[in-house]
C-alpha positions as CSV (number, residue, x, y, z in Angstrom):
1,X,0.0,0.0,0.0
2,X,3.1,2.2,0.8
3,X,4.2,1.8,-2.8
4,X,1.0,2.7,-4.5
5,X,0.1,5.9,-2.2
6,X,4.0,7.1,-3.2
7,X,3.2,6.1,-6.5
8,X,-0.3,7.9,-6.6
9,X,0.6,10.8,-4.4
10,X,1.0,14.0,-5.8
11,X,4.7,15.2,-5.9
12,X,3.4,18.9,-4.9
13,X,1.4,17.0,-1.7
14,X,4.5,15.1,-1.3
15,X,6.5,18.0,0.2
16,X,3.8,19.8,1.8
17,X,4.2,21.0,4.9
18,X,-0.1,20.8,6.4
19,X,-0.9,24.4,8.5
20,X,-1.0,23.6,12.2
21,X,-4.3,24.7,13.3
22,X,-4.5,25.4,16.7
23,X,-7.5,22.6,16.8
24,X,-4.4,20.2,15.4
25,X,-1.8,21.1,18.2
26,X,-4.5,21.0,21.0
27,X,-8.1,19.3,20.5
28,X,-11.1,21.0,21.9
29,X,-12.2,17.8,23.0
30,X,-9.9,19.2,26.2
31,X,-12.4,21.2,27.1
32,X,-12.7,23.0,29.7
33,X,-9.5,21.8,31.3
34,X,-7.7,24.8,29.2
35,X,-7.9,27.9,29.0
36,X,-8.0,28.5,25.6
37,X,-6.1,31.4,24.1
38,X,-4.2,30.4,21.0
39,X,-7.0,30.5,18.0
40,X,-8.1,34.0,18.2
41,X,-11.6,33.0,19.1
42,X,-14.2,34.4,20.9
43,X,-14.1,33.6,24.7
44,X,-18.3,33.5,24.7
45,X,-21.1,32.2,22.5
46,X,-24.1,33.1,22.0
47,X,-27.5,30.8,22.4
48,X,-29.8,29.9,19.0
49,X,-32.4,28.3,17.9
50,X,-32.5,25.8,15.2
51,X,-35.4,24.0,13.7
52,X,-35.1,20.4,11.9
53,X,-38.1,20.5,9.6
54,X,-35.7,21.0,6.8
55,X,-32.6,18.4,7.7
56,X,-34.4,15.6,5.0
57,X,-33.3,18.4,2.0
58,X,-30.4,19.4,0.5
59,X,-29.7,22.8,1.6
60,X,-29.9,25.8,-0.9
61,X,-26.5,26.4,-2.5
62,X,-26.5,30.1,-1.8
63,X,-29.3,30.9,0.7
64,X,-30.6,34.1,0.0
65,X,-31.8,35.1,3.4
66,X,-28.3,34.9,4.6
67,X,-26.7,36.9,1.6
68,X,-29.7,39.8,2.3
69,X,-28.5,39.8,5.5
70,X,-25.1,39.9,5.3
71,X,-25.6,42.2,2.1
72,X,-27.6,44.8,4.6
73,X,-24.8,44.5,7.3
74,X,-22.0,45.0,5.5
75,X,-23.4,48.0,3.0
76,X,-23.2,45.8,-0.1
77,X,-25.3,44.1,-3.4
78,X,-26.3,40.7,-2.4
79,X,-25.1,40.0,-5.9
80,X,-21.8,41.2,-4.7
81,X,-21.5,38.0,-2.3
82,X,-20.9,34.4,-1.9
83,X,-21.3,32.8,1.1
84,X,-18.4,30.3,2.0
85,X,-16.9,27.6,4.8
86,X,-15.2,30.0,6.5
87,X,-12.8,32.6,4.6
88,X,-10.6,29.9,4.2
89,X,-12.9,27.9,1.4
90,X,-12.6,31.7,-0.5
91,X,-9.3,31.3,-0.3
92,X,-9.1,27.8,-2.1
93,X,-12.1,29.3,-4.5
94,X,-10.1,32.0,-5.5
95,X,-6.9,30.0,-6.1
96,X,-8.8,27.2,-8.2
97,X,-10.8,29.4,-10.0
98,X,-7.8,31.6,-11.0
99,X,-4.9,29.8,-11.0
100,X,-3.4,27.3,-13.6
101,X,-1.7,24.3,-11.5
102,X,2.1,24.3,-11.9
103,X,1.9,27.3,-14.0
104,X,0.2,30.6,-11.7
105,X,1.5,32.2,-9.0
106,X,0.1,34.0,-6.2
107,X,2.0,36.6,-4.2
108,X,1.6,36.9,-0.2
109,X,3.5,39.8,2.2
110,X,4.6,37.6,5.3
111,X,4.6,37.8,8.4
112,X,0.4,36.7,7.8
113,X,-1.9,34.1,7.5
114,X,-0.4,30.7,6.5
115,X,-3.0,29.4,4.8
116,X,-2.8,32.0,1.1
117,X,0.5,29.6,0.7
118,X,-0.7,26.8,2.0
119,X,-4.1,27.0,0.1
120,X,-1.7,28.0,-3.0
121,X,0.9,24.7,-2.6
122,X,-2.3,22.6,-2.3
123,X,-3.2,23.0,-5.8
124,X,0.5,23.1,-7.2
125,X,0.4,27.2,-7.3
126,X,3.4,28.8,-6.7
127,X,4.1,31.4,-4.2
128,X,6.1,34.4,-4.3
129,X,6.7,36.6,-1.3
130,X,6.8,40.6,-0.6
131,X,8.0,40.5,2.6
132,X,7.0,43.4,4.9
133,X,9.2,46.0,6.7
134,X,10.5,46.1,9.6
135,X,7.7,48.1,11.0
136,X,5.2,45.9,9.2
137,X,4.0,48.0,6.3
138,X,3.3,46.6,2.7
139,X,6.7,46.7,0.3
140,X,5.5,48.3,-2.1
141,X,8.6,48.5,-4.5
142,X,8.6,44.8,-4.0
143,X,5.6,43.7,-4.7
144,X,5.6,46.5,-7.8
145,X,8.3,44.6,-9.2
146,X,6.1,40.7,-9.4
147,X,3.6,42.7,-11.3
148,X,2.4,40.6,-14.8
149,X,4.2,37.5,-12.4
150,X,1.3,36.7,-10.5
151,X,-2.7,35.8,-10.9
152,X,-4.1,36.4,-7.2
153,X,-1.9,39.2,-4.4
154,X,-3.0,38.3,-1.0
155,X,-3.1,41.5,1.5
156,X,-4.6,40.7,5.4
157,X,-5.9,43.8,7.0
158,X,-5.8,43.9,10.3
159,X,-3.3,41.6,9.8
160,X,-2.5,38.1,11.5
161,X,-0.5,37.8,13.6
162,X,0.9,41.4,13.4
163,X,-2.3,42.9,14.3
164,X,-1.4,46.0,12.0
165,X,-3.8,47.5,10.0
166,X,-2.9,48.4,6.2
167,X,-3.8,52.2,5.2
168,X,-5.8,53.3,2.5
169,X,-3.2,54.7,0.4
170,X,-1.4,51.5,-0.1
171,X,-4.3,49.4,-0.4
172,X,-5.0,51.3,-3.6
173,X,-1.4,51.8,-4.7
174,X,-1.6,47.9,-4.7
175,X,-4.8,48.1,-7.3
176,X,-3.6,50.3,-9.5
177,X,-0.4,48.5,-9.9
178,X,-2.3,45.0,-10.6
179,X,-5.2,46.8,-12.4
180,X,-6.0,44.2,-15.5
181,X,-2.8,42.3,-13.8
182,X,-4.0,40.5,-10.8
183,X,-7.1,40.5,-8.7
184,X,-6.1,41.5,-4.9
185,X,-7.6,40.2,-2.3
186,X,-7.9,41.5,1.1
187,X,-8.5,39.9,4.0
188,X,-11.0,41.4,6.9
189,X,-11.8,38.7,8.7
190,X,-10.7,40.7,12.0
191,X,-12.9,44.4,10.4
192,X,-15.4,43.6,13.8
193,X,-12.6,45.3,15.9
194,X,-11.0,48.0,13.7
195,X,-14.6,48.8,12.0
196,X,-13.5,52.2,11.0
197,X,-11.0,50.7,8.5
198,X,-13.1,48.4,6.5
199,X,-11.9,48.9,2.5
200,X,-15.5,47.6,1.2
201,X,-16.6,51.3,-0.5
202,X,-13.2,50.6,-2.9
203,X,-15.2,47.9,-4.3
204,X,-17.0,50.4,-6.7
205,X,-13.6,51.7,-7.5
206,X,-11.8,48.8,-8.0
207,X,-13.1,46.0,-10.1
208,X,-9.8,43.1,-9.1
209,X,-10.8,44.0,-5.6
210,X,-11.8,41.2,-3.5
211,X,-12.6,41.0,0.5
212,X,-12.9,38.4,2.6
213,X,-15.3,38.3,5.5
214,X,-15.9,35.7,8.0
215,X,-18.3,35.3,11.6
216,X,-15.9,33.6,13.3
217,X,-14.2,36.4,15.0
218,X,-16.5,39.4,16.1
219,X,-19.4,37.3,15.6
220,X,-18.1,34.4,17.9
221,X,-19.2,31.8,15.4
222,X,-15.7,30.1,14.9
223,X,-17.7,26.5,14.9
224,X,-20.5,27.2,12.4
225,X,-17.8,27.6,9.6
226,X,-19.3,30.6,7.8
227,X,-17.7,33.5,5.5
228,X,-18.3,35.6,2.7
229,X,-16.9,36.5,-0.4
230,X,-17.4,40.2,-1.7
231,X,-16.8,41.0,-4.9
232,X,-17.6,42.4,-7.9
233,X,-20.7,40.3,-9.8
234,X,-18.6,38.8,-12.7
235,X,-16.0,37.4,-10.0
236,X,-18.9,36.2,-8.2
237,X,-20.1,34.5,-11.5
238,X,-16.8,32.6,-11.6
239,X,-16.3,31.7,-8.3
240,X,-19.7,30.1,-8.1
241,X,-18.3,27.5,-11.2
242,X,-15.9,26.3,-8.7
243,X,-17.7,26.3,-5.4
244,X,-19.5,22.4,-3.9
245,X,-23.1,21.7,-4.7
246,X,-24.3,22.9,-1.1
247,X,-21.0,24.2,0.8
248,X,-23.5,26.2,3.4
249,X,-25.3,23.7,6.0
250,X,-28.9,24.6,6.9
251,X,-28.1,25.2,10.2
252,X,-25.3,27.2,10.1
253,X,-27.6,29.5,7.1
254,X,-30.1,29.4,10.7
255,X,-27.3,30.3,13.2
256,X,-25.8,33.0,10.6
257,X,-29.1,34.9,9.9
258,X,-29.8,35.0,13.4
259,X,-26.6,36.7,14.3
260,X,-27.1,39.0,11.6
261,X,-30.5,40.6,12.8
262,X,-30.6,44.0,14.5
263,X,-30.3,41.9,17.7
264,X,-27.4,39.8,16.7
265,X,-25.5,42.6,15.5
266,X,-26.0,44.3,18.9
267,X,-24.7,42.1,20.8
268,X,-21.6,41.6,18.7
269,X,-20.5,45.1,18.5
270,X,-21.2,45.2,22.6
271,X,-19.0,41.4,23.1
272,X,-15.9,43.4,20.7
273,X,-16.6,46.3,22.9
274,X,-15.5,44.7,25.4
275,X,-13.0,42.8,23.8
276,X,-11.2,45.7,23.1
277,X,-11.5,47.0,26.7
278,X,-10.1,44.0,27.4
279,X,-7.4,43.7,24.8
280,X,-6.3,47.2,25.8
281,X,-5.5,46.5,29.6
282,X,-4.0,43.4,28.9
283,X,-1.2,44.9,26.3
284,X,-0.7,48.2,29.1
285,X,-0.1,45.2,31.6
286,X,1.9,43.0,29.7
287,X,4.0,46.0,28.7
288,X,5.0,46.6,32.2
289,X,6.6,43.4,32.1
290,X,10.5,44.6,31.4
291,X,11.4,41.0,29.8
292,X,8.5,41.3,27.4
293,X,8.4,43.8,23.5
294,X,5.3,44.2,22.6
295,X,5.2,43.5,18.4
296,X,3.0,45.3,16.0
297,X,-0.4,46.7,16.6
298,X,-3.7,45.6,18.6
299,X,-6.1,46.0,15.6
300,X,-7.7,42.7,15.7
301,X,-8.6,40.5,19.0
302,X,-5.1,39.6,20.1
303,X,-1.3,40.4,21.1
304,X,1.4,39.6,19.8
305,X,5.0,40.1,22.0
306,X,8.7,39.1,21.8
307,X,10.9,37.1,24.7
308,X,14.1,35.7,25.0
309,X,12.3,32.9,27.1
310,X,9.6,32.5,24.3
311,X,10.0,28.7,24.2
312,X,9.9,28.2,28.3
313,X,7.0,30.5,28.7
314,X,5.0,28.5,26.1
315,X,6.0,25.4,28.2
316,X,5.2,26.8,31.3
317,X,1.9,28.1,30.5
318,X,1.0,25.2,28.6
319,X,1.8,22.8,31.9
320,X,-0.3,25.3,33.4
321,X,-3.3,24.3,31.0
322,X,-3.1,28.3,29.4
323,X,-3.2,27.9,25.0
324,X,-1.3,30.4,23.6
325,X,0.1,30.2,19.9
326,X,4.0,30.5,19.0
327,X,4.6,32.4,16.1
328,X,8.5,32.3,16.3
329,X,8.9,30.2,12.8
330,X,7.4,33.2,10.9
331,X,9.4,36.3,9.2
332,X,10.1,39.2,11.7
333,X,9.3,37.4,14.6
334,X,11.5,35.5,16.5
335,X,10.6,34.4,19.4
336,X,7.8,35.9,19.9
337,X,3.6,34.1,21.1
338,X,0.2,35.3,20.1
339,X,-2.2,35.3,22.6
340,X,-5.9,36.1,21.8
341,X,-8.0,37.9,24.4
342,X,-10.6,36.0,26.4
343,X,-12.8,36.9,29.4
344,X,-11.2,39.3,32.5
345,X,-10.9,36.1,34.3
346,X,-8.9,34.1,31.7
347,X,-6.9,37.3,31.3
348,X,-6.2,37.9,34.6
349,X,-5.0,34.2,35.1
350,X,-2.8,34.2,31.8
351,X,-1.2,37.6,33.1
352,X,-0.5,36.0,36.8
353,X,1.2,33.2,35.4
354,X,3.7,35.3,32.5
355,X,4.4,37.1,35.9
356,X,5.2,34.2,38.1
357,X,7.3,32.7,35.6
358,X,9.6,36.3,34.9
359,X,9.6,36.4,38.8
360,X,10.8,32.6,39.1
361,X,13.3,33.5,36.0
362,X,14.7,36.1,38.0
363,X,15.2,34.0,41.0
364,X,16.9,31.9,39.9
365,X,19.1,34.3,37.5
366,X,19.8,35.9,40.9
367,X,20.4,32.4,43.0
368,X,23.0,31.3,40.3
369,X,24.9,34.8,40.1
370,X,25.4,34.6,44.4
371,X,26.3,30.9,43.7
372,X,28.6,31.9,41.2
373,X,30.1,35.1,43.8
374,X,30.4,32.4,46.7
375,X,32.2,29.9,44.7
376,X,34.8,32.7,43.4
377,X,35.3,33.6,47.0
């Protein structure tokens, strides 16, 4: 059987690397016997109602409720959007729909989200990198010069892991340089927390502008699997050539409308209300901490910081049953953890123990330098 699967196996699957989810590294059949901190979720849900009546039919490809909803919410043309598994199925839309298998290229500006190249390597795209600077803004000489290279460009806003949150001006200096080039896609799905800077009204300017939306962030829905692509209606036509037969589940087309009434909506922008509250003391704690850099910006609904003691933190929070995420193996950030924001009590718990562990680190710093004194006397 080993001989066939390396005989049948791909030789782009072959040397792929898969994205470590957080679900992957921990499972959430853990429960609560973690505190769970590493997946930018939302540390509460919300209750719904779900009728069954329907559960004998297939459900409807796009549902149109849910698209007149989401349409209303975020200021859009129902025609403008497709509702996905997440933003990460829009990813894998877009790459499939356009990119040529061992002959396209897509270009990504790293440190981001793993998954453009990961989506891209899946289906044998290649993946060229803009790297971005030092203080985390776009390249934009480099990723002038892959112009005419590549089919899809890949910009996050507010940004994962960085938390930064890409201005205006270089959002469109990117669409002009890949007008009738490239369609650029930029990823919101953390918009809930820096609302102000949501890039949607470029869509009239812009026809290779596409957004990405999800409800698993602000919206707390992480385990419905529901996103959106926004786009112009002849990208919309496209994509829908590509996507499964019925990729949106009844109940999560239920869950999703629900959460995008009036009601819903309230109680989302009062949960990242708080969030932010949250996110806000924790960063002014944590930066208090004289062994700890604070990296990037707080745009979305997490941290991110640099130590020297990066990998024995992670270990000591994780034998402490805290999740947070190591981002270390990414561009621009050695040694430095993610932690998304949950309740004041999970907060307060994750902040004792980073404390306890710099105060135990000092200890025993001092203990071995008096050690050392007594032993050269």
């Amino acid at each position: 059987m080993n001989n066939l699967l390396n005989k049948l196996t791909c030789e782009h699957v072959k040397a792929l690397t898969p994205y470590e989810s957080a679900r992957r590294l921990f499972t959430a059949s853990e429960g609560q016997a973690r505190i769970w901190l590493n997946a930018n979720e939302s540390p509460t849900a919300d209750n719904y109602e779900v009728r069954s009546d329907l559960f004998n039919r297939y459900p409807d490809c796009q549902p149109v409720a849910l698209l007149s909803a989401y349409a209303k919410y975020a200021d859009v043309n129902p025609n403008q959007l497709i509702t996905t598994r997440g933003a990460d199925e829009g990813i894998e839309l877009l790459i499939r729909a356009f990119c040529t298998p061992n002959e396209s290229s897509v270009l990504i500006c790293p440190p981001t989200y793993g998954m453009y190249a990961i989506s891209a390597q899946t289906f044998g795209v290649d993946v060229k990198k803009a790297p971005l600077q030092s203080n985390f803004s776009l390249d934009l000489n480099t990723i002038k010069r892959f112009v005419g290279q590549v089919n899809l460009v890949f910009l996050c806003s507010p940004n994962n892991p960085t938390g930064t949150s890409l201005p205006l001006k270089d959002i469109e200096a990117v669409l002009k340089m890949y007008e009738d080039q490239a369609i650029v896609v930029l990823d919101e799905a953390y918009i809930e927390f820096n609302s102000e800077q949501s890039k949607q009204a470029l869509l009239t300017q812009y026809p290779n502008l596409v957004i990405l939306r999800t409800l698993s962030k602000g919206f707390a829905l992480a385990g419905i699997r529901c996103g959106f692509v926004i786009s112009s209606k002849d990208i919309q036509q496209v994509l829908m050539k590509v996507i499964a037969p019925y990729p949106i589940a009844d109940p999560v087309a239920q869950i999703a409308k629900q959460a995008l009434s009036d009601s819903g909506i309230k109680r989302m922008q009062n949960r990242v209300s708080t969030l932010n509250s949250y996110l806000q003391d924790f960063t002014q704690a944590l930066s208090h901490i004289k062994q700890i850099e604070i990296v990037g910006s707080q745009c979305g609904n997490f941290v991110l910081f640099r130590s020297e003691h990066n990998a024995e933190l992670m270990k000591y929070l994780v034998n402490n049953n805290i999740l947070i995420r190591d981002q270390s193996k990414q561009f621009l950030l050695e040694k430095c953890l993610r932690v998304s924001i949950g309740n004041a009590n999970e907060n307060n718990q994750l902040l004792a123990l980073i404390q306890a562990f710099f105060s135990q680190a000092e200890y025993q710093k001092t203990g071995n330098n008096q050690s050392n004194q007594e032993t050269v006397s």
